[in-house]
C-alpha atoms as a printed R data frame, in Angstrom:
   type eleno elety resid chain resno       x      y       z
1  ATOM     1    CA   UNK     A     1 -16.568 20.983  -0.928
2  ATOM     2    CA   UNK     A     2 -16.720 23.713  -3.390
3  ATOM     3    CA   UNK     A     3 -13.844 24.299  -5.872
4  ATOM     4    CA   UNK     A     4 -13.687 27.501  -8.379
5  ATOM     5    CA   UNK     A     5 -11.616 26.425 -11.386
6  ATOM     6    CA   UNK     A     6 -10.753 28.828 -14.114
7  ATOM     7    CA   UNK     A     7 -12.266 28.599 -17.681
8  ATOM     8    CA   UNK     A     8  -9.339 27.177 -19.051
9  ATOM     9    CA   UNK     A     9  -9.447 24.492 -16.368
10 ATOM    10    CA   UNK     A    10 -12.402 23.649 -16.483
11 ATOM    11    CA   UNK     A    11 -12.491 23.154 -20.474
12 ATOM    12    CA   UNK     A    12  -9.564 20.931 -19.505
13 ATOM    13    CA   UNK     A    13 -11.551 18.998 -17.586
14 ATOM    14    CA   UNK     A    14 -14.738 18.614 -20.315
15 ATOM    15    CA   UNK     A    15 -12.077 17.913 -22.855
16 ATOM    16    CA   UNK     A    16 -11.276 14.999 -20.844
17 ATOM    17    CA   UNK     A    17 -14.811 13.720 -19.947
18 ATOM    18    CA   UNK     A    18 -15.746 13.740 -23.973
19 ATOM    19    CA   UNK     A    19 -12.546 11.962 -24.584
20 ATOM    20    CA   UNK     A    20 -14.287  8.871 -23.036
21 ATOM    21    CA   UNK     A    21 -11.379  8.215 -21.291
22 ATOM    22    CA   UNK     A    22 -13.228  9.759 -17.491
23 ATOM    23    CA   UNK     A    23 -17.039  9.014 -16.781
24 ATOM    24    CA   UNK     A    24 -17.565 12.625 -15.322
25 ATOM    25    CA   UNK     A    25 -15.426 15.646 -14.128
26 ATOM    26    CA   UNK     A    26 -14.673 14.047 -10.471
27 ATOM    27    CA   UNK     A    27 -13.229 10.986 -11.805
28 ATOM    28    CA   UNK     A    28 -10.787 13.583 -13.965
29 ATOM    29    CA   UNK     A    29 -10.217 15.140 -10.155
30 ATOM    30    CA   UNK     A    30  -9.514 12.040  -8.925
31 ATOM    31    CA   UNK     A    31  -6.982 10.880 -10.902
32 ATOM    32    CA   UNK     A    32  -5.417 14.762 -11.009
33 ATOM    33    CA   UNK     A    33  -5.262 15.016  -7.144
34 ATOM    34    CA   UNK     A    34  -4.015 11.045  -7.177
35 ATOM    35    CA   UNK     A    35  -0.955 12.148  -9.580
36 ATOM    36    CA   UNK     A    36  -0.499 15.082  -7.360
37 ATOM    37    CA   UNK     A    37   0.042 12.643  -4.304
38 ATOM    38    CA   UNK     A    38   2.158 10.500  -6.189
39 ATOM    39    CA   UNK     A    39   4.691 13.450  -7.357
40 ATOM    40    CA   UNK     A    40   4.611 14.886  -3.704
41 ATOM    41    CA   UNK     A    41   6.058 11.347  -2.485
42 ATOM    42    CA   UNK     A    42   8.853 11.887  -4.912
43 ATOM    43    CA   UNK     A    43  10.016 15.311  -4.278
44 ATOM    44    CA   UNK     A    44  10.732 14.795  -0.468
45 ATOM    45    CA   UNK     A    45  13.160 17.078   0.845
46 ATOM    46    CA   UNK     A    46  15.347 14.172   2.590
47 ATOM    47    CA   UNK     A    47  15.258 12.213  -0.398
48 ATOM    48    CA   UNK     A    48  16.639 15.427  -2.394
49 ATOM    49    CA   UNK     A    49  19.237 16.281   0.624
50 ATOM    50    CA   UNK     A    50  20.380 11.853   0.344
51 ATOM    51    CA   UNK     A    51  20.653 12.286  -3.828
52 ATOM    52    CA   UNK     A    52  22.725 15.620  -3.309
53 ATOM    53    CA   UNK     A    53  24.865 14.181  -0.805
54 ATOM    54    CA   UNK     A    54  25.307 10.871  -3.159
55 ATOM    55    CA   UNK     A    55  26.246 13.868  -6.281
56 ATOM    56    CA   UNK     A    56  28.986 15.259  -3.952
57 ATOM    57    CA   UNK     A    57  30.561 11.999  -3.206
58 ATOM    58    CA   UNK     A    58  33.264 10.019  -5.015
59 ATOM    59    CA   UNK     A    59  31.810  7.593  -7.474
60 ATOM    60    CA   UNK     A    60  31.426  4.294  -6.082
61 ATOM    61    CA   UNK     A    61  30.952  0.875  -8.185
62 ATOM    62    CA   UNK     A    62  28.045 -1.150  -7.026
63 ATOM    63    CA   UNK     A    63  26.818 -4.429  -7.348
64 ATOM    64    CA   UNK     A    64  23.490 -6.726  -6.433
65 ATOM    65    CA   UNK     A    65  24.294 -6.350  -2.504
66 ATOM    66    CA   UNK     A    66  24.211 -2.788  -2.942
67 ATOM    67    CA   UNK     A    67  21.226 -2.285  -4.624
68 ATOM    68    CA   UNK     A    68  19.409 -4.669  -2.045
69 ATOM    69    CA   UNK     A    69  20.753 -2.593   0.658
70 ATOM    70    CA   UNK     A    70  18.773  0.752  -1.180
71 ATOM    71    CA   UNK     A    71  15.789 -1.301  -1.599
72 ATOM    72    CA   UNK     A    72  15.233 -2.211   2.440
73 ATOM    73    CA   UNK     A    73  16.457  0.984   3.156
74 ATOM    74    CA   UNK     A    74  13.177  2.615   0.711
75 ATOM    75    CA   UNK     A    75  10.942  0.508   2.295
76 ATOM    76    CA   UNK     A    76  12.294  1.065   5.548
77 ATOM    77    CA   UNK     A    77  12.531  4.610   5.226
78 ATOM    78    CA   UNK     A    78  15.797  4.851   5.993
């Protein structure tokens, strides 16, 4: 795979590498596309429509059975 980064990028990417905190410029990649991934799995469109929908609704006190309940429903996906 080839990939054309602009200058500024790529002196990003050096910056990094000298910084000893990356071994080379795919390991900086790697960790780039792996924050990528993890934002994406955050800014899901249901999970934006179920946060709205919570906004709009009366406030409601909660307690330790609630927040179990949104805990197997994350994991469940539902």
């Amino acid at each position: 795979m080839d990939v054309t980064l602009t200058g500024d990028l790529e002196a990003f990417i050096q910056e990094r590498v000298r910084s000893g905190r990356y071994t080379d410029a795919s390991d900086v990649v790697r960790d780039a596309l792996c924050a990528l991934e993890q934002r994406e799995e955050f800014e899901s469109p249901e999970l934006e429509a179920a946060l709205l929908e919570g906004l709009a609704g009366a406030p409601q006190a909660y307690g330790a059975e609630t927040l179990e309940r949104v805990r197997r429903a994350g994991q469940t996906g539902q």
